[in-house]
C-alpha atoms as one frame of an Amber mdcrd trajectory, in Angstrom:
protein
   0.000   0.000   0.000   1.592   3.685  -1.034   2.765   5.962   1.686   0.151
   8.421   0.566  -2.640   5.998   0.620  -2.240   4.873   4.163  -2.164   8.615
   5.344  -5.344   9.007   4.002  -6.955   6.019   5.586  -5.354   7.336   8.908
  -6.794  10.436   8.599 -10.385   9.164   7.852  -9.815   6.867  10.948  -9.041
   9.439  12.943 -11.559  12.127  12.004 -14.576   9.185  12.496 -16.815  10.127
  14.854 -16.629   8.721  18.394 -20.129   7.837  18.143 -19.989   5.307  14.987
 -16.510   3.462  16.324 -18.970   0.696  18.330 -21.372   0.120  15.359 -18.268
  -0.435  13.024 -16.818  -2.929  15.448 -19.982  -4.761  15.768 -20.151  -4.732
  12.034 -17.215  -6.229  12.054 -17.939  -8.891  14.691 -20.814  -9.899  12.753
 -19.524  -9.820   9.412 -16.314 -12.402  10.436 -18.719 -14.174  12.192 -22.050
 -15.196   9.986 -23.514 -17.718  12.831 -23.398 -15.393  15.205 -25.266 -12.820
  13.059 -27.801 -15.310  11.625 -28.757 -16.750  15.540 -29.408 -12.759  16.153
 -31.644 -13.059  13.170 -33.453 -16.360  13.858 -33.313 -15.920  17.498 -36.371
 -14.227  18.409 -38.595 -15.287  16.015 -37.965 -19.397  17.059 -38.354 -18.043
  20.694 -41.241 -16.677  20.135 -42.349 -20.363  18.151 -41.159 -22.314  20.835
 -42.277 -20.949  23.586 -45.406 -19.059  22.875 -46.541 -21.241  20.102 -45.187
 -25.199  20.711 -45.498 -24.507  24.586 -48.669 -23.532  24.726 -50.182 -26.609
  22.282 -48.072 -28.610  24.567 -49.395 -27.694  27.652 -52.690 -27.853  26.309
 -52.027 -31.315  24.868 -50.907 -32.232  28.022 -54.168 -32.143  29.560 -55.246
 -35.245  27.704 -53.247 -37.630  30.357 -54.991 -35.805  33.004 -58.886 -36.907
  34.704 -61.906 -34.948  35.186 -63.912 -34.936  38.578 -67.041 -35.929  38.057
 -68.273 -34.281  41.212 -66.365 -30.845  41.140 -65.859 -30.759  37.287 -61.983
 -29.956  38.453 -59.543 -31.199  36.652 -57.471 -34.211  38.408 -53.670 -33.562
  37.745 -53.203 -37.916  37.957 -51.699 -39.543  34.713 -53.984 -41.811  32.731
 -54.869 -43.246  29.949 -59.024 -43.052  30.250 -59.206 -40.321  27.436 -57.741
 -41.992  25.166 -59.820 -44.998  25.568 -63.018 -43.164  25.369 -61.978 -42.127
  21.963 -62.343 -45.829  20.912 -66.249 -45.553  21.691 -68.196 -45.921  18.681
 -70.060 -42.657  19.119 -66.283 -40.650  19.074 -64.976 -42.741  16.092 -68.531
 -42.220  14.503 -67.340 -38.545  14.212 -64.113 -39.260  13.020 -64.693 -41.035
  10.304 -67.464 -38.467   9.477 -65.607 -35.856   9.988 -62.551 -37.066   7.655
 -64.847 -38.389   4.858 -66.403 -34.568   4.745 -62.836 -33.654   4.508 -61.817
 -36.017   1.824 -65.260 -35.020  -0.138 -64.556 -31.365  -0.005 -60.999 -31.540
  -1.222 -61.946 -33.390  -3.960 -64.621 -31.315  -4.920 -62.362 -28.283  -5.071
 -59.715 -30.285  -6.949 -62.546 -31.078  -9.465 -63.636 -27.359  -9.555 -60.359
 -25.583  -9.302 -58.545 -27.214 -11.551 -59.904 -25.740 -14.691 -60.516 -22.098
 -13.455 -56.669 -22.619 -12.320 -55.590 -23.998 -15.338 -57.219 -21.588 -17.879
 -55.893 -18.698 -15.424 -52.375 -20.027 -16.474 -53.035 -20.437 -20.492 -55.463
 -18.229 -21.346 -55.284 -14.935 -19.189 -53.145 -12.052 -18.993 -52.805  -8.644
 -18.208 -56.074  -7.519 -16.572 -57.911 -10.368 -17.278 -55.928 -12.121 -14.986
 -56.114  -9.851 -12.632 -59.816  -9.689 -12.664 -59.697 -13.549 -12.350 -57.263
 -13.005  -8.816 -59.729 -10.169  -7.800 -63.229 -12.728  -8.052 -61.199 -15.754
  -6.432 -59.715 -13.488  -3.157 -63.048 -11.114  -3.313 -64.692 -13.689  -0.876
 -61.712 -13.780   1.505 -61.673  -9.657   1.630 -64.901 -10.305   3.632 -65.661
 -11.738   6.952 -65.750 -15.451   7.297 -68.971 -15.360   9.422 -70.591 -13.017
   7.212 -70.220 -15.465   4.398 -71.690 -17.962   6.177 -74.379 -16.386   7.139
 -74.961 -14.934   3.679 -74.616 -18.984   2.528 -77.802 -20.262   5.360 -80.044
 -17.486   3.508 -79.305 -18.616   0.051 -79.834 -22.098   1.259 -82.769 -21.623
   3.515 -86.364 -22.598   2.642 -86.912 -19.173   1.563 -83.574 -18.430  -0.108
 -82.714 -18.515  -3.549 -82.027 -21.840  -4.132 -85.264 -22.850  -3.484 -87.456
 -19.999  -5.440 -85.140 -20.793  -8.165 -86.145 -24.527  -7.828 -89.775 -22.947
  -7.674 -89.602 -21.020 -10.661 -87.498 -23.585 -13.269 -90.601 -26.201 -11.782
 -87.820 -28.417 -10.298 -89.341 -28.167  -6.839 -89.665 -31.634  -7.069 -85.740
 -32.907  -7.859 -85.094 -30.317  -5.172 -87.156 -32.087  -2.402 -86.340 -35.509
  -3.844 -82.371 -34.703  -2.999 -83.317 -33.659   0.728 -85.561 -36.523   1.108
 -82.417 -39.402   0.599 -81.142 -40.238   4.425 -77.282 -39.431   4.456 -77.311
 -35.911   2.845 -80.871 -34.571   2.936 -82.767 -32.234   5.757 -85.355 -29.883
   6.037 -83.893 -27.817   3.903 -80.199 -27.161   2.223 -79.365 -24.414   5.211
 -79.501 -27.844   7.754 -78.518 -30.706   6.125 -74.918 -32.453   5.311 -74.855
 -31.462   1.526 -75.468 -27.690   2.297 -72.694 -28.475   5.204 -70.665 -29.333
   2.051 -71.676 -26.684  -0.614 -69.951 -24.270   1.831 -66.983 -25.876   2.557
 -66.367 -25.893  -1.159 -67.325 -22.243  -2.007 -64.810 -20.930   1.515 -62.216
 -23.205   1.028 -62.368 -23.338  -2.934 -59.669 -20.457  -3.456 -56.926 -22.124
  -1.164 -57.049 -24.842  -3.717 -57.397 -22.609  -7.225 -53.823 -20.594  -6.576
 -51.375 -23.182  -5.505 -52.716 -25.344  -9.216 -52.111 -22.035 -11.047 -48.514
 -21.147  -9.842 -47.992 -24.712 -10.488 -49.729 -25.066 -14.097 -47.751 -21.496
 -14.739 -44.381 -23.227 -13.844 -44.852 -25.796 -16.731 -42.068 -24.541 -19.672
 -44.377 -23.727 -22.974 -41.977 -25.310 -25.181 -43.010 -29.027 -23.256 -46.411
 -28.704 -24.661 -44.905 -27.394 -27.697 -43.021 -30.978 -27.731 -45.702 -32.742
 -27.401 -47.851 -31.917 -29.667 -44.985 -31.777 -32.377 -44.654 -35.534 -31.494
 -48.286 -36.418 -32.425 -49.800 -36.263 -29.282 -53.555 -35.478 -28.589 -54.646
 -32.606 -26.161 -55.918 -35.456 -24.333 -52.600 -37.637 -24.046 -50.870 -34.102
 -23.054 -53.044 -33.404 -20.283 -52.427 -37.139 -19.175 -49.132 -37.399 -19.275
 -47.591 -34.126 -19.118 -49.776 -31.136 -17.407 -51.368 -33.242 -14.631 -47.739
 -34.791 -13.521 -45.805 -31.579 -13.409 -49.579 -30.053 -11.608 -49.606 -32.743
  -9.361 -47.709 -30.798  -6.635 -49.848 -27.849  -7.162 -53.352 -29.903  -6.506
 -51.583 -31.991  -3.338 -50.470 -28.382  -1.690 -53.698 -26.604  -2.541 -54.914
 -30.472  -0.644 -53.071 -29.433   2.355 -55.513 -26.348   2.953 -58.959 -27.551
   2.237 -57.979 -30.459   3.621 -56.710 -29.408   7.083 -58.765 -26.094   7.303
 -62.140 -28.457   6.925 -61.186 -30.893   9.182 -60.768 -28.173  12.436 -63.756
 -26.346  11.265 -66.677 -26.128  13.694 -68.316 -22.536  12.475 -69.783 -23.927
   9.231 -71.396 -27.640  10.870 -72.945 -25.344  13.939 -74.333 -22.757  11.429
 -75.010 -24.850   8.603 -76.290 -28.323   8.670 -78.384 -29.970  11.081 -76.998
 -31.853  14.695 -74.602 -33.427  13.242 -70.955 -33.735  15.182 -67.619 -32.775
  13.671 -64.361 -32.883  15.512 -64.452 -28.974  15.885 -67.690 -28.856  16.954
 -66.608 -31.830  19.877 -63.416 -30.175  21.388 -65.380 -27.160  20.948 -67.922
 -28.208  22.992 -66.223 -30.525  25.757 -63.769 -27.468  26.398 -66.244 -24.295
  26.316 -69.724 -25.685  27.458 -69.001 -28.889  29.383 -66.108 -28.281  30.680
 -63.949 -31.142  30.030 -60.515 -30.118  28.880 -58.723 -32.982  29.414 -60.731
 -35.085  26.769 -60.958 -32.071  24.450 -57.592 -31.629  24.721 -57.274 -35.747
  23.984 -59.722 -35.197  20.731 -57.052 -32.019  19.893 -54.798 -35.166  19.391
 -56.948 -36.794  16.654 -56.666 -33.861  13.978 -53.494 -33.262  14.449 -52.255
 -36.967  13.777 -54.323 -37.038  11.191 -52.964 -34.213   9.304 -49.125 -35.444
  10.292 -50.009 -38.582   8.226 -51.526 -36.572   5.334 -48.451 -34.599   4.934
 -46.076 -37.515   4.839 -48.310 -38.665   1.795 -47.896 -34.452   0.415 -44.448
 -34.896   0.803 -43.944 -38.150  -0.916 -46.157 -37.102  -3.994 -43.635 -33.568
  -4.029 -45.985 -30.850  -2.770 -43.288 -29.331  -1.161 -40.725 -29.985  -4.760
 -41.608 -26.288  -5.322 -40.493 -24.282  -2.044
């Protein structure tokens, strides 16, 4: 380094104000040392997921292994086992399985319905036609949830519009024949199991539609290009080339309806008739009767459910694209 050089680095050094020295020597610190820096980073925020987050679902969870006094309704800090084994009555597992078929229905349904509104977002649109496609599919989600349900048990009420539509095509008759079958029917759509499930589609519909279009919109052009260079039919491309590389997309947008309809108790106590959910069961046993060590033990049931369905995700590469 030249004589002059070093002078002037001297004199900046020495004409630095006091006040910025520390800061440059913690700049420093950090820069030589990038763990240190990236702990300060990471630090709070996993503090603050550890503690306030995973502690409290474990200490909640931990209830389960506690008792309930019949008498007092206190709860009776002795480990055991009798939770768990009331979830093996045929009543609780009556709700599981109901609950989880509902779940499996509904994310299928949205996988039916999203996948072409997805997949024509991603071909076909551009410009402000897509955006007016992102504005209809996240309008409903600029609103309150409760709102929309409510707005949902009018359309689907004996009164609503469903029905004086029914009245006024003269299919009053198909109408009543499809509440009349055992399994999905009611008094009218606003309380039975298939108005339970028109809503679940329509709220949870765009959590499926956006995760198939980023993955549709990932797919190179000059792949379909390929294809139909080789011969192939619009069909045999959609078989063997756009629903493989969308497959991801569908399983993540999965996740969501999948998970958010399986905690749900809002839409089975507003729509539908008395029908038990899991939601609506460790809603109940912890706010009305009380019994937080068995809700807690239900709590259980969800989440192991939705540990096993994202070990199925990950194998069929939902997560490939994060």
């Amino acid at each position: 380094m030249s004589l002059p050089h070093s002078a002037s680095l001297a004199m900046s050094h020495a004409t630095e104000p006091a006040r910025l020295r520390p800061l440059r020597r913690l700049s420093t610190l950090l820069y030589g040392r990038p763990g240190l820096l990236l702990g300060i980073l990471l630090g709070p925020p996993l503090l603050w997921l550890g503690i306030i987050y995973v502690g409290s679902l474990l200490m909640l969870l931990s209830n389960a292994f506690f008792g309930l006094d019949e008498f007092s309704g206190q709860v009776r800090h002795e480990l055991g086992l009798q939770n768990f084994i009331a979830l093996l009555r045929p009543e609780n597992l009556d709700v599981i399985g109901r609950t989880v078929g509902m779940s499996l229905l509904v994310t299928l349904a949205c996988a039916l319905l999203g996948f072409p509104i997805a997949y024509y977002m991603a071909r076909y649109t551009s410009g402000k036609t897509r955006a007016l496609f992102y504005v209809g599919i996240m309008l409903p989600l600029w609103s309150s949830y409760l709102v929309r349900v409510y707005a949902w048990k009018l359309i689907l009420a004996k009164e609503g519009v469903i029905s004086w539509l029914a009245d006024s095509l003269g299919l009053e008759w198909l109408l009543d024949g499809i509440l009349s079958l055992p399994v999905i029917g009611g008094p009218s759509l606003s309380f039975s199991r298939l108005g339970t499930f028109i809503v679940f589609v329509y709220v949870w519909l765009p959590f499926m539609i956006l995760p198939i279009q980023a993955a549709v919109e990932r797919i190179p052009r000059s792949l379909l290009e390929a294809s139909s260079d080789l011969g192939a039919t619009p069909a045999q491309t959609f078989r063997t080339l756009i629903l493989p590389l969308a497959l991801p997309g569908v399983v993540a947008g999965s996740i969501f309806t999948f998970s958010l309809t399986l905690g749900d108790y809002i839409i089975p106590g507003i729509i539908g008739n008395s029908t038990m959910y899991i939601g609506q069961v460790v809603y109940m046993q912890q706010g009305t009767a009380g019994n937080l060590p068995f809700a807690a033990a239900f709590s259980l049931v969800p989440i192991l459910i939705i540990a096993i369905y994202l070990t199925i995700a990950k194998r069929l590469g939902a997560f490939d694209a994060l």
